[in-house]
N, C-alpha and C positions, 0 to 999 in steps of 0.2 A: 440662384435661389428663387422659387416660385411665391408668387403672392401670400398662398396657404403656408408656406414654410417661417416668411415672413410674421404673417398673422399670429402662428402658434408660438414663436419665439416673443414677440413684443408683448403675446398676452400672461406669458407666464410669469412677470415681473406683480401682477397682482389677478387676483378673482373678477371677473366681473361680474356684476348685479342685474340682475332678472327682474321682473317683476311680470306675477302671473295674476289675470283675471280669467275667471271659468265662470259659464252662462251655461245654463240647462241642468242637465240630468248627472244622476249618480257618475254613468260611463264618463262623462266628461271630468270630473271630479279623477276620477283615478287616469283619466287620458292626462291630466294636468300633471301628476305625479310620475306619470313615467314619464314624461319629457323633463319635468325638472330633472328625475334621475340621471337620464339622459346629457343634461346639461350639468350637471352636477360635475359630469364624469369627463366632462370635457373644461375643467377651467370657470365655473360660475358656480353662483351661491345667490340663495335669497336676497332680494332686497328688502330690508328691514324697514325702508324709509320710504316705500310707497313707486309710485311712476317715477317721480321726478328725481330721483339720483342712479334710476337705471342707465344698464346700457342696454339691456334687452328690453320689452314690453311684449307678451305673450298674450295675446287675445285668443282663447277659445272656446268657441263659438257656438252656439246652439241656432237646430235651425226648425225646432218645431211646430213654431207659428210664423205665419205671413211673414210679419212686418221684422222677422228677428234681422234682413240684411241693413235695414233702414236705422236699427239699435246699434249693428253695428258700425254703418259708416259716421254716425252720430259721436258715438265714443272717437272711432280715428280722427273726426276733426280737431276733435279737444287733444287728441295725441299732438295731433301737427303743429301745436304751441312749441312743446316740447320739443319737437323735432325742429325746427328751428331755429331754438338757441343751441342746440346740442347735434349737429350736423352727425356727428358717430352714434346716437340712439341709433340699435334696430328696432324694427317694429313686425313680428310677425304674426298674424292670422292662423289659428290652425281652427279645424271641430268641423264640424259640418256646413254651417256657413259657405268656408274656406271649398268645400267639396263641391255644394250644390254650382254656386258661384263662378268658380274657379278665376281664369285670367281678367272675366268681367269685372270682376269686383276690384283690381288692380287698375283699371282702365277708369274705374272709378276714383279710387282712393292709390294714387301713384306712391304713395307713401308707404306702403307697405313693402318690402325688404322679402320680406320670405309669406308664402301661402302653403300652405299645406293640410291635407286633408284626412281623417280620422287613421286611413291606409297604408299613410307613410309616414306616421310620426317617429319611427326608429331614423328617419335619413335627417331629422332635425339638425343636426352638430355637423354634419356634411354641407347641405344645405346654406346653413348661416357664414360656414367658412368659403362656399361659392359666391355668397352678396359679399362678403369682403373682399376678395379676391379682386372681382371684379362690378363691382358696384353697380350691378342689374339688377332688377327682382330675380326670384325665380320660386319656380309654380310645383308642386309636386301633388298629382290628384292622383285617383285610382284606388285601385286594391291588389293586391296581390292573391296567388290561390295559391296551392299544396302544391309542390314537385311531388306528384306520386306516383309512381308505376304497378302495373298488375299485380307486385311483389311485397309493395306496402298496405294493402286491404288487413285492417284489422291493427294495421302495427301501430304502438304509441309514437307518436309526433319525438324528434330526436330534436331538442334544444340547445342551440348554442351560445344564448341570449348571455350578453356579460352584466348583464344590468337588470339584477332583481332586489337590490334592496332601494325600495322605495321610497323616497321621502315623504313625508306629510307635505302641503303646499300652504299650509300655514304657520309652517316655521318649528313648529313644537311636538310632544307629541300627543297624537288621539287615539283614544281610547276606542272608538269605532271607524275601523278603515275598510274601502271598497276594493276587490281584485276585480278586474275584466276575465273571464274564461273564453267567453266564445266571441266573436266580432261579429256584425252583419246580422242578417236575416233573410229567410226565404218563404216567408208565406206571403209577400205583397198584399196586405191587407190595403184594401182599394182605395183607402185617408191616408194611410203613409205614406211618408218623404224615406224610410228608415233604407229600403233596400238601394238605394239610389245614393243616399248618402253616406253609408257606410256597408256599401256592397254584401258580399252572399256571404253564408256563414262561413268564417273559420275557426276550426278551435286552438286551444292553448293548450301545450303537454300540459299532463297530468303532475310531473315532478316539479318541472318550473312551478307552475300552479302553486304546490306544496309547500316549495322554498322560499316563497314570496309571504304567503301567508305566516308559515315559520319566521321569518324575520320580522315580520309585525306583531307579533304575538310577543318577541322576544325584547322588542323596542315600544315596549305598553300598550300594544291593542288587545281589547277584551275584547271585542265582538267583530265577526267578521262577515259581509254581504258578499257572497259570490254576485258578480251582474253579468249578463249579457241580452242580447232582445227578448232571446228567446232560452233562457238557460236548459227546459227542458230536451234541447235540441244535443246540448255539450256531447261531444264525442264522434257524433255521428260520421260525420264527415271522417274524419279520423277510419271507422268502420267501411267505411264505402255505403253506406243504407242511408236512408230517409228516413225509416219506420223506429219508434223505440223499442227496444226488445222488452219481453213482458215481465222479465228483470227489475226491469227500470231502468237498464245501461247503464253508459256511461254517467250520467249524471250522477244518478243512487250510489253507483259507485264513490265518485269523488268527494259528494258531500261525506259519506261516511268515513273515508281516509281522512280527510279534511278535521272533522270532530274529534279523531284520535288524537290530534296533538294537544301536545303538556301547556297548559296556559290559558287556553282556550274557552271561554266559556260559554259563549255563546256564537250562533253559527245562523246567520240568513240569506236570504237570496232574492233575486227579482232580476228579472220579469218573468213569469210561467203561460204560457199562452195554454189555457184551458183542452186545447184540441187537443194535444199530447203528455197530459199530465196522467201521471200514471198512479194506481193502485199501492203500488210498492214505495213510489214517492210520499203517499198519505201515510204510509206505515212508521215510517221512518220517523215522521214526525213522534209516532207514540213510543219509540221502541230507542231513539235518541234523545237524550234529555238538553242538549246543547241545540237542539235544532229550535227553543224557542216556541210559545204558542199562537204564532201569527205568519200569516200567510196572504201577500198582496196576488189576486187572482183575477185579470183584466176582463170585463164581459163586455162591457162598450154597449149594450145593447139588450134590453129584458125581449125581442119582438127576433124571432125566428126569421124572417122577412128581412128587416134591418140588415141581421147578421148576414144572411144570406148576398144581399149586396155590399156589403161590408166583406166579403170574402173571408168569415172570420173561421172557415173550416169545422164549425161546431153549433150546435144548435141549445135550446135553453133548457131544455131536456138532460143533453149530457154534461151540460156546466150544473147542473142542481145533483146530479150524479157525482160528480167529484163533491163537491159539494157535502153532500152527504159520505164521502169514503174519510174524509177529513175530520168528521163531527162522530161520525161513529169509533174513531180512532181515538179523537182527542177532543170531548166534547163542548172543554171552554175553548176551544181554538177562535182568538179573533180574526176573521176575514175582511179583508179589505177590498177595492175595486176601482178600476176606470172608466166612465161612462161618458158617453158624448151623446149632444142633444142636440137637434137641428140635424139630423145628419139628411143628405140628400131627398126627397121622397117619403120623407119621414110625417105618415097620417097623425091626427089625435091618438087614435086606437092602439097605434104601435108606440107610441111615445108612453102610454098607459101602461103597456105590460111591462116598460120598463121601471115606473111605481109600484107595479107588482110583485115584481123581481124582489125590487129592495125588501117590500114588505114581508115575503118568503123567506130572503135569507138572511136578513138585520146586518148587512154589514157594518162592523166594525166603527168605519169609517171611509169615503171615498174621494176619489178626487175626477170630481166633472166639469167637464168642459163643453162648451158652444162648439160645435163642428167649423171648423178651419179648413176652406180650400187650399191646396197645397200643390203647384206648378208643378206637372208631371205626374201626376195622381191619376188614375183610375175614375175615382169618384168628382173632380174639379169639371169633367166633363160630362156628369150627368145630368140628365134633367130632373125638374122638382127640386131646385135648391131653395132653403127657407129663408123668410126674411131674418133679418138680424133681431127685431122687432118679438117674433115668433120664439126664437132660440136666447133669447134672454126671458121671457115669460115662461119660457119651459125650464130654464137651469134654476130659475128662482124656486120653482115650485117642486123641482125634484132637490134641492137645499134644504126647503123646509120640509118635507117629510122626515130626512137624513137627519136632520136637526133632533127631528121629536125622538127618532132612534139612539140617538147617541145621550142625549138626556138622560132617555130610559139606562142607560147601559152605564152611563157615570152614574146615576142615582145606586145601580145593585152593588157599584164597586164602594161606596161613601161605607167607611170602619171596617173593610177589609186590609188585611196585612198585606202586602207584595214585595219581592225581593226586587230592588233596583238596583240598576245597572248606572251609574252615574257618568256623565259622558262631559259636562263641561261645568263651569261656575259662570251665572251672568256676569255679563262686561257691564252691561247699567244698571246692576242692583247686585253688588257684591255681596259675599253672603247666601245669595242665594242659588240653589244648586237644583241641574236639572237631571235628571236620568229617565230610563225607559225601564217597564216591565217587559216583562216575557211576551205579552199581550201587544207588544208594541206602542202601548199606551205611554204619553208623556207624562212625569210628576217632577215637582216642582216642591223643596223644601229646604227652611233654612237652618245655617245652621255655619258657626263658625270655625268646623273644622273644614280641611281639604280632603274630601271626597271623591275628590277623580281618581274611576279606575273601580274606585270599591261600589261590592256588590251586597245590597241592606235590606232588611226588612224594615220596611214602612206602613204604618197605618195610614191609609187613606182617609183624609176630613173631610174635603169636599172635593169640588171640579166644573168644568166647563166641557164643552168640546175641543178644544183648545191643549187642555193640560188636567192632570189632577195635582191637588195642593194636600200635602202629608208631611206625619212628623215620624223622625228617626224614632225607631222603638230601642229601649236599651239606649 
């Protein structure tokens, strides 16, 4: 009898306990839930009591900024307590971290058991019954592509996946859950780590897709976030083309299947790279009532120039063109955005247009960031990098414009009614319940019934940038 056969028999005398911590982004958030399902599916279960009554501890990783491998070998030494008095904890690493890193980061932190990298998370339960086996690490990086031949161009992706009902990784269930459709990305924008750490694009059948979402819906998710890098990309691959058909493809397609289901009442997605967002996709927004009136649309940059070195495929020109395809569609649509400052080369002049930007299109709300070097980047080897000094004086100043916009934007909504989506009850202020409108706008109101799930009309009091605070109507 082989070690694996061993392992499987002793474990099935009870469950064992997991325990998952997730760093970064949305995709990581649902990378975490497929591997619980994953592990679900093999003999474990949540750990209700934290690290320390695990036998697993699941680190995954984010690798967006600099310093994220330094956060993580920080967390593994505090592991290594644990691991110490508990000789059979595993300990594995997964996310991008795990990718970038790879056996290095092992060579570091010897304590690590299993690494694995955004590409291989399906061979997890393989994987962890290899370190038992044989009590070595062992490293799974890469990505895989499409088995396709001349014969599959255009065909839907054939799924054999056993493992689509998906757990929450918080135990309970949410009201708002994330699906992955596509993986990867292929426009190496010249700041990203993204194409390196979670390789080229691939997509996800359309049915999987569907089934996945269906069983969320059906186990209390009201709203649901298609992600991928680059969503407007979904399919393509799939098709054999690069270019979006003037349809809108596969995407427009799926969001609209997607909305058809029973339950369902709200429908978002992110990320949309400006360069390939199409026409038919702003339609949708007017002609779907589940698709929500908000839209995160990434511009990184108001200065043509900027973009240009940023390899962002689009200019400020045709991002104020979608732009406007969106507002002529649906004209309270709130837009939201990504901006970085300090980026390479970056004059006074060109850092201005990107205050102009804002002032043009009143985003929403955005989220800016100080330009970050990133090992293996494009851009970490350019010259004209800013000082730190520089790009904290620029992100403060581009804050406080966004500040005085969103002021303006919470003051038109103060004794407006909106329907809210109610998504949790605070943990330190019971009572009180937060939800989103359509707008994507947070509100905040109390109130001592259980609200999660339901969707209400609220009068807006007041608000910050932050949240709006309102009372149940009726």
């Amino acid at each position: 009898m082989t070690g694996i056969q061993i392992d499987t028999i002793t474990a099935a005398s009870r469950k064992r306990k997991v325990h998952i911590e997730t760093w970064g982004c949305q995709m990581n958030i649902a990378d975490s839930e497929r591997m619980l399902a994953l592990l679900e599916a093999n003999n474990y279960e949540l750990s209700r009591d934290g690290a320390e009554t695990a036998d697993l501890i699941l680190l995954n990783t984010c690798h967006i900024r600099e310093k994220a491998r330094h956060k993580v070998l920080s967390r593994l030494g505090a592991l290594n307590e644990l691991k110490a008095k508990n000789p059979d904890l595993r300990i594995a690493v997964a996310g991008c971290v795990a990718q970038a890193d790879g056996k290095k980061l092992i060579e570091q932190a010897p304590q690590i058991d299993v690494l694995i990298g955004p590409g291989k998370i399906d061979e997890l339960p393989g994987l962890l019954r290899e370190n038992m086996a044989t009590g070595q690490s062992v490293v799974a990086t890469g990505f895989d592509r499409h088995a396709r031949d001349e014969n599959d161009v255009g065909r839907e992706a054939v799924s054999d996946d056993p493992v689509l009902h998906i757990p929450s990784v918080s135990g309970k269930p949410e009201v708002t859950r994330f699906v992955n459709i596509i993986q990867g990305c292929n426009n190496f924008c010249t700041f990203c780590v993204v194409p390196f750490t979670r390789g080229r694009e691939i997509s996800r059948a359309k049915d999987e897709i569907l089934r996945e979402v269906e069983y969320m819906v059906r186990n209390g998710a009201r709203e649901i976030t298609l992600l991928g890098q680059n969503v407007n990309s979904y399919g393509l691959d799939l098709m054999g083309r690069d270019d979006v058909p003037e349809d809108g493809g596969p995407f427009v397609d799926l969001l609209s299947s997607v909305a058809q289901l029973k339950g369902l009442e709200r429908l978002r997605f992110t990320t949309s790279n400006p360069h390939d967002f199409t026409r038919p996709l702003a339609r949708l927004f007017a002609s779907q009532p589940k698709m929500g009136r908000h839209i995160h649309l990434p511009v990184q940059s108001g200065s043509n120039t900027v973009l240009d070195r940023m390899r962002r495929k689009v200019t400020v020109e045709q991002y104020l063109e979608r732009i406007n395809w969106l507002r002529e569609e649906v004209p309270a649509i709130a837009i939201s955005t990504d901006l970085i400052v300090g980026f390479p080369g970056e004059t006074e002049e060109e850092f201005e247009d990107t205050l102009r930007l804002m002032s043009a299109v009143r985003f929403a709300f955005i989220f800016a960031f100080k330009y970050s070097s990133r090992r293996g980047t494009a851009a970490a080897r350019f010259a004209g990098q800013i000082s730190e000094s520089v790009k904290v004086e620029r992100l403060n100043r581009l804050n406080a414009i966004q500040d005085v916009i969103t002021a303006e934007m919470v003051a038109n909504e103060v004794g407006r009614t909106k329907d809210v989506l109610f998504i949790y009850e605070s943990r330190k202020y019971p009572g009180i319940w937060v939800g989103r409108t359509k707008e994507y706008r947070s509100v905040r109101v109390n109130s001592s019934a259980n609200l999660l799930g339901m969707t209400l009309p609220v009068r807006l009091t007041s608000g910050n940038k932050v949240a709006m605070l309102g009372e149940l109507v009726n």
